[in-house]
C-alpha positions as CSV (number, residue, x, y, z in Angstrom):
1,X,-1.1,-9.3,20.1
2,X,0.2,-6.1,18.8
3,X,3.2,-4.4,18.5
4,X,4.2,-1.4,19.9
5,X,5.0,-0.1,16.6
6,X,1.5,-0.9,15.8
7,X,-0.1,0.8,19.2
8,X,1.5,4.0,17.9
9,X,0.3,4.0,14.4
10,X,-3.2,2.2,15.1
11,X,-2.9,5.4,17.9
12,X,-2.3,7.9,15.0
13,X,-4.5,6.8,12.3
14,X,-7.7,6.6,15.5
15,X,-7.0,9.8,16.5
16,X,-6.5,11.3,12.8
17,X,-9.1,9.7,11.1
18,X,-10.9,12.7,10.0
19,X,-8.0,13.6,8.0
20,X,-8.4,10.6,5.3
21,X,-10.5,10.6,2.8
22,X,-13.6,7.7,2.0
23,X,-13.3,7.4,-1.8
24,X,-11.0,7.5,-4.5
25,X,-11.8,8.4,-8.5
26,X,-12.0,5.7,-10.4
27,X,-9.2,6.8,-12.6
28,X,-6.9,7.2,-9.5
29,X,-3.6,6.4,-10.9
30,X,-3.1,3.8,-8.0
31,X,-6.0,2.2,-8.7
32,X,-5.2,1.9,-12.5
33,X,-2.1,0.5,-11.4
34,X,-3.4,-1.9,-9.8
35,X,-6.1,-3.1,-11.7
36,X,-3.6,-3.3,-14.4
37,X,-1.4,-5.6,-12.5
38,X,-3.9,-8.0,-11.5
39,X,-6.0,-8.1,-14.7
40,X,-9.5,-8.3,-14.8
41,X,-11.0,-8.4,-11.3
42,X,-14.4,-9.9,-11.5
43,X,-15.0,-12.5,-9.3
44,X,-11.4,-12.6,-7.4
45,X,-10.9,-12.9,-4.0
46,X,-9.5,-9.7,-2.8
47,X,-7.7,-8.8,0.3
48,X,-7.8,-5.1,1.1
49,X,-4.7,-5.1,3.7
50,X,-4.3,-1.6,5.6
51,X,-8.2,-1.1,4.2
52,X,-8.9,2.2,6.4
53,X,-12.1,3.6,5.3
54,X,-12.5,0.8,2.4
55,X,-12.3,3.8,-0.3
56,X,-9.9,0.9,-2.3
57,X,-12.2,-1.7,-1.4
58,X,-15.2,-0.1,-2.9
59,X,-13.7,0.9,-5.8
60,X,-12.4,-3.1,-6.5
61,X,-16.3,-4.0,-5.5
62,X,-17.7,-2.1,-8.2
63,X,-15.7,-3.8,-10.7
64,X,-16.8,-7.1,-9.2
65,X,-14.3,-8.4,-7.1
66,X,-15.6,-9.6,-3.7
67,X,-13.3,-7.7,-1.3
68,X,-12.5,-8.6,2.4
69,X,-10.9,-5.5,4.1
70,X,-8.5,-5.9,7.1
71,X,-7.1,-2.5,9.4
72,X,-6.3,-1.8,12.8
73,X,-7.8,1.2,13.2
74,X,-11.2,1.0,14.5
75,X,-12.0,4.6,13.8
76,X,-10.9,4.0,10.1
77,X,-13.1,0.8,10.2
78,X,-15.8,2.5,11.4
79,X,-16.3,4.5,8.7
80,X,-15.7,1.5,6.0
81,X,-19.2,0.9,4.9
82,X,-19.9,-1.2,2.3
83,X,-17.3,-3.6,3.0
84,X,-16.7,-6.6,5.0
85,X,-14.0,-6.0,7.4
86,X,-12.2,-6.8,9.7
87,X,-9.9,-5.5,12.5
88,X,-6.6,-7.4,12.5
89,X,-2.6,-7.4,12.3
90,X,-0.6,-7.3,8.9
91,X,1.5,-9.2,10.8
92,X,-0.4,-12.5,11.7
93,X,-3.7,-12.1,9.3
94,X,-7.4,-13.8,10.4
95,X,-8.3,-15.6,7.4
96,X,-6.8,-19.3,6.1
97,X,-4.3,-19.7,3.8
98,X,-5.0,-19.7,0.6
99,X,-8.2,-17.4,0.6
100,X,-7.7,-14.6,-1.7
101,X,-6.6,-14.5,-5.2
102,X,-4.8,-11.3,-4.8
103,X,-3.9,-8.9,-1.9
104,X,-3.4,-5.1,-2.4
105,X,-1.6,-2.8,0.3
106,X,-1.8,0.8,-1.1
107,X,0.6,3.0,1.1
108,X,0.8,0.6,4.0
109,X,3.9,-0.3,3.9
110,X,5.0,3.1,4.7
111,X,3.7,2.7,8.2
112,X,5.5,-0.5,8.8
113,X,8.2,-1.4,11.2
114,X,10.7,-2.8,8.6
115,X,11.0,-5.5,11.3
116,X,8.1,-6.7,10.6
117,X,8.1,-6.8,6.6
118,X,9.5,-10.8,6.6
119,X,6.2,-11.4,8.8
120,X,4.0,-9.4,6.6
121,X,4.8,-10.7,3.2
122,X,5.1,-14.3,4.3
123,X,1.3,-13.6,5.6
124,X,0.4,-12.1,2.6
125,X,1.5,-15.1,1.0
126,X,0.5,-17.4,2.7
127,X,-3.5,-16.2,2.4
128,X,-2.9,-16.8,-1.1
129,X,-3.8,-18.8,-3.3
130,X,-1.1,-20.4,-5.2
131,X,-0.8,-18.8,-8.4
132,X,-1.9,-15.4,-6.4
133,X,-0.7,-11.7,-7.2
134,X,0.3,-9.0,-4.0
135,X,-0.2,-5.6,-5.3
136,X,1.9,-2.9,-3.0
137,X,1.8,0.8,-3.9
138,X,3.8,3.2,-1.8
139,X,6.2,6.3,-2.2
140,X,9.9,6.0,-3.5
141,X,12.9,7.3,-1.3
142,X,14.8,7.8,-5.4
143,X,11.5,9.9,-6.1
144,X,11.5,13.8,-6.9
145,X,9.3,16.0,-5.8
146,X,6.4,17.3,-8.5
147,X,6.0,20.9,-7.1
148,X,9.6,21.6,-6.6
149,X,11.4,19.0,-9.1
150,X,14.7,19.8,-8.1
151,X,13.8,18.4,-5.0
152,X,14.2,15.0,-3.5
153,X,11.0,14.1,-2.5
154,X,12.6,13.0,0.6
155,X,14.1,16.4,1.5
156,X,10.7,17.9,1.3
157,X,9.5,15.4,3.6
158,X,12.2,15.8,6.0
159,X,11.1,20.0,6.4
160,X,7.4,19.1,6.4
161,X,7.9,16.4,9.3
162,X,10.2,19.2,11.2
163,X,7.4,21.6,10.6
164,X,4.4,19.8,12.3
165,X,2.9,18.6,8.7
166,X,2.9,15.0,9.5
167,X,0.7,12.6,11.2
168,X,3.6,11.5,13.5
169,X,5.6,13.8,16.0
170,X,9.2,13.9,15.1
171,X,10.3,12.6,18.4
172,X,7.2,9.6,18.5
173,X,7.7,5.8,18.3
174,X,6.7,5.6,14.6
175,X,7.0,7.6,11.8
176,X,6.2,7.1,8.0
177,X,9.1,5.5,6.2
178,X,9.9,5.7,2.5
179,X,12.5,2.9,0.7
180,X,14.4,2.1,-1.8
181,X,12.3,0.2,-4.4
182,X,15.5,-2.4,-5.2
183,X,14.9,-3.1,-0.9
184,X,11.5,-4.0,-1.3
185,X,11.7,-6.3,-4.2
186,X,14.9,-7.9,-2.3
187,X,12.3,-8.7,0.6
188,X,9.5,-9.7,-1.4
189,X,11.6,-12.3,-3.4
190,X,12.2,-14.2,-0.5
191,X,8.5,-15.2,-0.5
192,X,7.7,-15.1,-4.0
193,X,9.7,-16.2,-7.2
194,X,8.9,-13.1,-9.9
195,X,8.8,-9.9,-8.1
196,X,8.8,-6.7,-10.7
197,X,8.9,-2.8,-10.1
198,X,6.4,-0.3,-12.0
199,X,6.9,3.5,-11.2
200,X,3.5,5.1,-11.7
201,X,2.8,8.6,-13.5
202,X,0.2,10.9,-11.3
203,X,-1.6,13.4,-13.4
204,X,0.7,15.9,-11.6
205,X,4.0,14.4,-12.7
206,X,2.6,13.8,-16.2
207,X,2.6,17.5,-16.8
208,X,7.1,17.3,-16.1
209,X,9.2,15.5,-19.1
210,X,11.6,14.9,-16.2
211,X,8.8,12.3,-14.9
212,X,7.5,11.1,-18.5
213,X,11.3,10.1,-19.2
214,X,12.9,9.1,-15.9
215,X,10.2,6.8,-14.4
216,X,12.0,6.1,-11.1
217,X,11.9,10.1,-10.6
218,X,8.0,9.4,-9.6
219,X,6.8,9.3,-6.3
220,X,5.1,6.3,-6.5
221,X,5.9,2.9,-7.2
222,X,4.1,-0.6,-7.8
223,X,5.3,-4.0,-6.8
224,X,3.8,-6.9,-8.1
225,X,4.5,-10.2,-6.6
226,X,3.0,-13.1,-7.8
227,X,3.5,-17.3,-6.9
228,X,4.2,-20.0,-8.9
229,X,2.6,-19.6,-12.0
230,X,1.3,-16.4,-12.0
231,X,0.9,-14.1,-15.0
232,X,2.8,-11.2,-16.4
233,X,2.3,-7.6,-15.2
């Protein structure tokens, strides 16, 4: 059963589904990250959680892994070809433990209820396999903004949201929440033993020394949690 958090987002992301795009380049800086905190990805299990239109999911198939996606958005689904998927709560996942040799969540955590993050990563965990890696990627509340640097990133967000540029009313259930990245890694370390932080560059940033030098300036962030045994990002 779903949350009512979730009945609002799933809401959003059905009615909205136009908006997102079905692919990604496959030198999306996300995706390098990634790929670059899992390793090599042929043959792996991999969990696509918060899959929407599988454009992550594809881009892991092509490089061999064999990809399960999981959303509840059946509009998002819909469009997932390629891919098997499945609809499904981050919060109580369809699939045994141990499945999957890694799990990736690229900005789905944003769309959370933080209330639910202990039930989430202890999912997430559980569906892997013992010595396996969760990949999340999702915006920073420390991050600046690229077009204006002298600009939270948070600020701008604030006037867009007041503005009528988000996907969720200002005055709605749910809206899309940004965090600390020293929170997240607190959470995810009480289901996994080595938790670590990589700020990613976007081709955007890159062109700013105030990005190059001060990594936690960027907007997006990586955390890589693995189990017991796991390798080194």
């Amino acid at each position: 059963m779903i949350s009512a958090h979730e009945a609002e987002v799933t809401f959003r992301f059905d009615a909205l589904h136009w908006r997102f795009k079905d692919s990604v380049d496959p030198e999306d800086y996300r995706l390098r990250g990634v790929l670059d905190a899992i390793g090599p990805v042929e043959g792996l299990r991999v969990l696509d959680l918060g899959c929407g239109k599988g454009r992550f999911s594809r881009a892991l198939q092509e490089r061999g892994a064999i990809v399960a996606g999981v959303d509840l958005s059946t509009a998002m689904l819909a469009d997932a070809d390629g891919i098997d998927r499945v609809r499904g709560s981050a919060r109580s996942l369809p699939f045994r433990s141990g499945s999957f040799d890694a799990v990736v969540a690229v900005e789905v955590f944003e769309h959370l209820d933080p209330a639910s993050w202990d039930d989430t990563i202890a999912e997430a965990r559980r569906v892997l396999a013992p010595r396996g890696a969760l990949a999340i990627v999702d915006k920073s509340l420390a991050s600046f903004n690229a077009e204006r640097p002298w600009m939270p990133s948070a600020v701008v967000k604030f006037i867009d949201e007041r503005r009528g540029l988000w996907m969720y009313p200002t005055d709605g259930p749910a809206r899309e929440r940004w965090f600390w990245p020293s929170r997240l890694r607190k959470e995810l370390l009480k289901s996994f033993p080595d938790v670590r932080v990589v700020h990613l560059l976007s081709p955007v940033e890159k062109r700013l020394m105030l990005f190059r030098k001060v990594p936690s300036a960027r907007l997006m962030a990586l955390w890589v949690a693995r189990g017991e045994g796991g390798g080194d990002v």
